[in-house]
N, C-alpha and C positions, 0 to 999 in steps of 0.2 A: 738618611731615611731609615725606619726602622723596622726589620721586616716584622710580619706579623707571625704567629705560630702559624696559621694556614699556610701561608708563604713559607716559611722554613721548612711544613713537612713537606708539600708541594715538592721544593727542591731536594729533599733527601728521596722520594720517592722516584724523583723521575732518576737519581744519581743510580738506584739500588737498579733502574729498568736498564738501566745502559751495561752495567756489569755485569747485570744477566744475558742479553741479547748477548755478550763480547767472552762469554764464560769458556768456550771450545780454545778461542784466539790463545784469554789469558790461560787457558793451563796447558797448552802447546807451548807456552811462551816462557812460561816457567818451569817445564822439562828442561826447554834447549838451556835455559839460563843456569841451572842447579850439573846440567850435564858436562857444559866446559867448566863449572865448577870442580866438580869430579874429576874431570882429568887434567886439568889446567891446575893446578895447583893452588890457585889464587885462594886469597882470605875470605873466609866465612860472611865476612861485612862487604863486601862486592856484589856477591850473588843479591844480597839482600836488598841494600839498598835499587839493584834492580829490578829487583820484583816490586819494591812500595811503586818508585817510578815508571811502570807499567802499569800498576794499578790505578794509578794517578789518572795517568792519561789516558787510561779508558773510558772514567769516570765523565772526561770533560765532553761538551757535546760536540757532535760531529757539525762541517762547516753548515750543514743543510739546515741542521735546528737553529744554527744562530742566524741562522736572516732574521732580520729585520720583519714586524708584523705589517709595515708598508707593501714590504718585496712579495709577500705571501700573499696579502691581497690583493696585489697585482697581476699574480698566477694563477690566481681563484677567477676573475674580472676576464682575462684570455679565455681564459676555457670556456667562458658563458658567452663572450662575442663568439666565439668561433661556430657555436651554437645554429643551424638552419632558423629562421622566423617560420618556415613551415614543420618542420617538428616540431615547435612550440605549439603551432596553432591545433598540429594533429595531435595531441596531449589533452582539449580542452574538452571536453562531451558535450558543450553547446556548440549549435550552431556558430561559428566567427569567422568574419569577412575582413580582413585587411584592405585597403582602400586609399588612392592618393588624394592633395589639394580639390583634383577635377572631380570625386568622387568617381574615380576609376575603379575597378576589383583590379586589385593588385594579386592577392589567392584568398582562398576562398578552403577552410577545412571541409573532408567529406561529409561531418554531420550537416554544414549548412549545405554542399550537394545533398543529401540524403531529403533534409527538409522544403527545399525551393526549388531543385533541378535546376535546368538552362542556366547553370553560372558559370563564367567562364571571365576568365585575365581578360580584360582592356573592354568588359562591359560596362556598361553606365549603370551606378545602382541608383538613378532618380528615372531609368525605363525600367526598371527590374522591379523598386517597388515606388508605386504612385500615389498612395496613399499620404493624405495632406499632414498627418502627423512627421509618416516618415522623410517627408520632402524638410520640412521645417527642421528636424532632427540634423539633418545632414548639413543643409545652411548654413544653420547657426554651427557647425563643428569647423566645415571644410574653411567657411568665414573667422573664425576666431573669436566669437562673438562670446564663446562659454567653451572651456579647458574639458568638460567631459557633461555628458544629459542623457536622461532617460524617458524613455516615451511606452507606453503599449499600445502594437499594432496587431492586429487580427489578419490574418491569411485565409483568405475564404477558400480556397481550392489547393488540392483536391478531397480536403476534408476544412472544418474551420476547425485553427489554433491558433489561441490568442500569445502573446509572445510579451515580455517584459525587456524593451528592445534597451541597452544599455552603450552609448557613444564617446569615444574619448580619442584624446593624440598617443603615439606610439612616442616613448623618448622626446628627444627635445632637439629640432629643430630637424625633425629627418621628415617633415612634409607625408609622413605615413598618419593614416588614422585606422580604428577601429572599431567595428560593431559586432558587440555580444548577443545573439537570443537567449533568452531564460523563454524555459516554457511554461506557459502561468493554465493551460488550458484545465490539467485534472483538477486544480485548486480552486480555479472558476468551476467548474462541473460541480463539486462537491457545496459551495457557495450556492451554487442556484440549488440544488436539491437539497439543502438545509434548509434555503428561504420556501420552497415548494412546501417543505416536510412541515414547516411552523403552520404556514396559511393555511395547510389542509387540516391538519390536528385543531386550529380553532377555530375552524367551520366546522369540523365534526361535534367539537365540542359547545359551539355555540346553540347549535338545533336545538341539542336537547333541553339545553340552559334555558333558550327564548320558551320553548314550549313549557318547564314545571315554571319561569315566571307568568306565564297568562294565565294558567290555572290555578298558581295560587291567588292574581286578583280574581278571576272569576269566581275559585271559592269564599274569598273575603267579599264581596259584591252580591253578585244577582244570585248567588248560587248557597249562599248561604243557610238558608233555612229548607235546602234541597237535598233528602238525601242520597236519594235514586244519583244524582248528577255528583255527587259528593265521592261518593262510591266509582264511581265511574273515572272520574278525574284522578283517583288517587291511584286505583290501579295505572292509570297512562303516567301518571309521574312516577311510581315504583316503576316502571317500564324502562323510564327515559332516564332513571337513576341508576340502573342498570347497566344500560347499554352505555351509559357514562363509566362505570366500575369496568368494563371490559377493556371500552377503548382505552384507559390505563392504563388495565394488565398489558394491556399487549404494548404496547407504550414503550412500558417498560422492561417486557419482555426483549423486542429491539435494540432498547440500548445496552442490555444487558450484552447481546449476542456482538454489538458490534466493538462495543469492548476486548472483546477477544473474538479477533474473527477466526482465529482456526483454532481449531480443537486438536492436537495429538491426544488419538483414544488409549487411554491404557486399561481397559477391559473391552472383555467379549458379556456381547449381547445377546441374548437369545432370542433370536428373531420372532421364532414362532409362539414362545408366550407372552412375550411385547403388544404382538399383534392381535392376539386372544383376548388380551386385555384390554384391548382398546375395542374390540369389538365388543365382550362384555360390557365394559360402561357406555356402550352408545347405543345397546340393545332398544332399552325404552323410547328412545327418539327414531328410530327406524321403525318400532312398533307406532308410534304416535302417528307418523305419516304414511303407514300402510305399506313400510317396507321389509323384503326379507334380504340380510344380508348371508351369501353365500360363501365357503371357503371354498379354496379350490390351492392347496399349499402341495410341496413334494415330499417325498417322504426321508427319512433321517433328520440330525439335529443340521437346524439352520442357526449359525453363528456369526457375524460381523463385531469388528472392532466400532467402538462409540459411545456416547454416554444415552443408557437409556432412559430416563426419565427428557430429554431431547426428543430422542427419536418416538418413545411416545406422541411427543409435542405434532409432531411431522405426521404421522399416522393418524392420528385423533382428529387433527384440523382437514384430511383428505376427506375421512371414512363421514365426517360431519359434514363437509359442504356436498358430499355425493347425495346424504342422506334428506339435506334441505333442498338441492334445486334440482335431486334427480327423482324426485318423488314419483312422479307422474309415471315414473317403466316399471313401479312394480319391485325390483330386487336392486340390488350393490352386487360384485360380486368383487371379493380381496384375493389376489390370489397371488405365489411366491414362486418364483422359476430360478432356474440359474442361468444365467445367462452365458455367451457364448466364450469359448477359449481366447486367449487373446489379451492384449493390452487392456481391455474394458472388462475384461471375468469379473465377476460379483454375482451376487443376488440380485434379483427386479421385482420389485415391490409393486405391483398394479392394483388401483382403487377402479373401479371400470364402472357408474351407472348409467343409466336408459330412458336419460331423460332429454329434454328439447336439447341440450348440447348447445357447442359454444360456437358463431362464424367465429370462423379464419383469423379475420381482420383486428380481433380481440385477443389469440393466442399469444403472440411476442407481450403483452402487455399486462397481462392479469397477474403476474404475481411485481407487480408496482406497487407501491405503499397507494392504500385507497383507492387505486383503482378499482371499478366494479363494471361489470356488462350490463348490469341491470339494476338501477342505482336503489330503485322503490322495493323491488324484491326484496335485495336485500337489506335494506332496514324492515324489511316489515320480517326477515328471516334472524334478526341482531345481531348482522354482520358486522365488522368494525371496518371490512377492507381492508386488514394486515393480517390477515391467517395467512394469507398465500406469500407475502412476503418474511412472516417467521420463519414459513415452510423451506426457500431460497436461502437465508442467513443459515439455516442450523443446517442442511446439505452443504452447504461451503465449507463450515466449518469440520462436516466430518467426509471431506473430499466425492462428494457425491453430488449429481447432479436430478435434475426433474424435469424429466420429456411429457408435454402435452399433446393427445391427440383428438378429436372431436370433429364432427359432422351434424350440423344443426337436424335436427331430427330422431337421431341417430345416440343422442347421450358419449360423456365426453369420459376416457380414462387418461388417468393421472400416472406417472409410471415414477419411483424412486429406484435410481440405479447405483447401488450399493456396494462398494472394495469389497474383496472378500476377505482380502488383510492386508 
């Protein structure tokens, strides 16, 4: 057979590593040899020839390298029996139950304590889990019926987690079996509030759609030769076209944010003319509803790390929805504090107005995509019901969070609680 140039340098290189490893030996080796040389009187061709043949024999491999690749893998093969099955199982991050023929718990890793509790060697896992999938699951394994199956079983307590339960034999012929959980629950969460986010988005966007179809047949019909009614119709569909171009932006503002859910700021923002500004361009709508928007800020430069054209976003969407359902108290008041020493130090950003406020019962839940407390208000105020959810996304992303406080009566503020770096 004829070796190939890989194989040949192959073998010169592993020759060049052994005469390096062996380098101390041979030139120890060839002192002594050149030394009785030196005093010994012998011929110049003696010494020599000793030294090739030392060299020689360094070169060649030691008895260890020339095992056989059987022998090696039979000392690789020990080492993995000798191995615990529960350090293997305490290796695995899911849940896993090892299990005999009777479906006994033979052990059981801490993550599957951690997730099921009560498991314990010589339980029965058809009293542990009862559930008709997972009884069939087991059947058909512990019977022989199928080499390995997968099922999804839901755990109702003490929270529901649905699980991708996966069943198979240990080796061959050790009467051992095994059950994996995979956790399917956040991937289900995220499935059902995709499927929620679609149906809501085309019920918002259906209203407006059904309402300019009826007007345009009413304008094409009875309303034709009407212009009072003509006029009328067309402002409610420039309305409903509108409130359609919104629900988009913010749409698409959303996806935009979840793309990149965290932000690292690389500039400072100035707080205080961020805020200036947002109260400038929202002057005239505060005027429109007969409100006066008050500051009430502290004094020196106010700074946080974040992108401001965002935080705008977050400010503008507060100082707006205080401005539309806080009408009724009269003022807004924006006002900037710093908040206390401590793990939470930042800035606190408070929109506060005085108007009927928000029950209780509605707090955990208003900044949900769509959600609204008062669903006719605010379409009649061309709310899209994602302000308060951009508001959530763009605090995540620049590590801040948004505490609500409110008393029906009483007018509700909004607090952003701001790193200070």
């Amino acid at each position: 057979m004829v070796d190939t140039g890989a194989e040949r340098k192959g073998a010169m290189e592993a020759i060049v590593a052994r005469l390096r490893r062996r380098r101390w030996v041979l030139a120890a080796a060839v002192v002594a040899i050149f030394a009785v040389h030196a005093f010994g009187g012998i011929s110049i061709y003696v010494p020599l020839l000793a030294v090739v043949a030392l060299v020689a024999a360094s070169a060649l491999p030691a008895d260890a390298e020339r095992q056989p690749a059987d022998v090696t893998a039979a000392i690789e093969a020990g080492g993995l029996q000798r191995l615990s099955g529960e350090y293997l199982a305490a290796a695995v991050a899911d849940p896993l139950i090892i299990f005999d023929h009777a479906a006994i718990i033979v052990h059981a890793n801490a993550a599957a304590f951690a997730a099921f509790g009560g498991l314990a060697p010589g339980m029965s896992l058809s009293l542990k889990f009862r559930a008709p999938e997972m009884q069939a699951l087991l059947d058909g394994i512990v019977s022989g019926d199928v080499a390995s199956d997968v099922v999804d079983y839901t755990e109702k307590l003490p929270v529901e987690r649905t699980y991708r339960v996966s069943a198979s034999s240990v080796g061959h012929a050790t009467d051992l079996y095994v059950l994996v959980f995979k956790d399917q629950s956040e991937a289900r969460r995220i499935d059902r509030m995709r499927a929620d986010f679609i149906a809501n988005a085309s019920h918002e966007l259906r209203t407006p759609l059904a309402s300019i179809a009826g007007f345009i047949e009413t304008l094409r019909g009875p309303a034709r030769n009407d212009p009072a009614a003509r006029d009328q119709f067309l402002q409610i569909m420039q309305n409903q076209t509108g409130r359609m171009a919104r629900l988009i932006d913010d749409l698409l503002s959303l996806s935009r944010l979840e793309m990149k859910p965290y932000l690292r700021p690389g500039t400072e923002v100035d707080l205080r003319q961020t805020i200036d500004s947002v109260i400038d361009s929202l002057g005239p709508l505060a005027s429109e509803n007969g409100l006066v928007i008050e500051r009430d800020f502290i004094d020196g430069p106010i700074s946080v790390p974040g992108d401001r054209d965002e935080l705008f976003q977050v400010f503008e969407n507060l100082l707006e929805n205080a401005c539309k359902y806080g009408q009724s108290g009269g003022h807004v008041t924006v006002s900037i504090a710093r908040s206390e020493d401590g793990p939470d130090a930042g800035i606190d950003v408070t929109i506060r107005d005085y108007g009927p406020g928000i029950a209780e019962e509605h707090i955990p839940r208003i900044t949900e995509r769509f959600y609204r407390v008062d669903v006719e208000n605010s379409r009649s105020q061309k709310g899209t019901g994602l302000g308060l959810s951009i508001v959530k996304h763009i605090l995540t992303r620049h590590n801040a969070r948004l505490s609500i406080k409110s008393e029906v009566g009483k007018g509700a503020a909004f607090t952003v609680h701001l790193p200070a770096h």
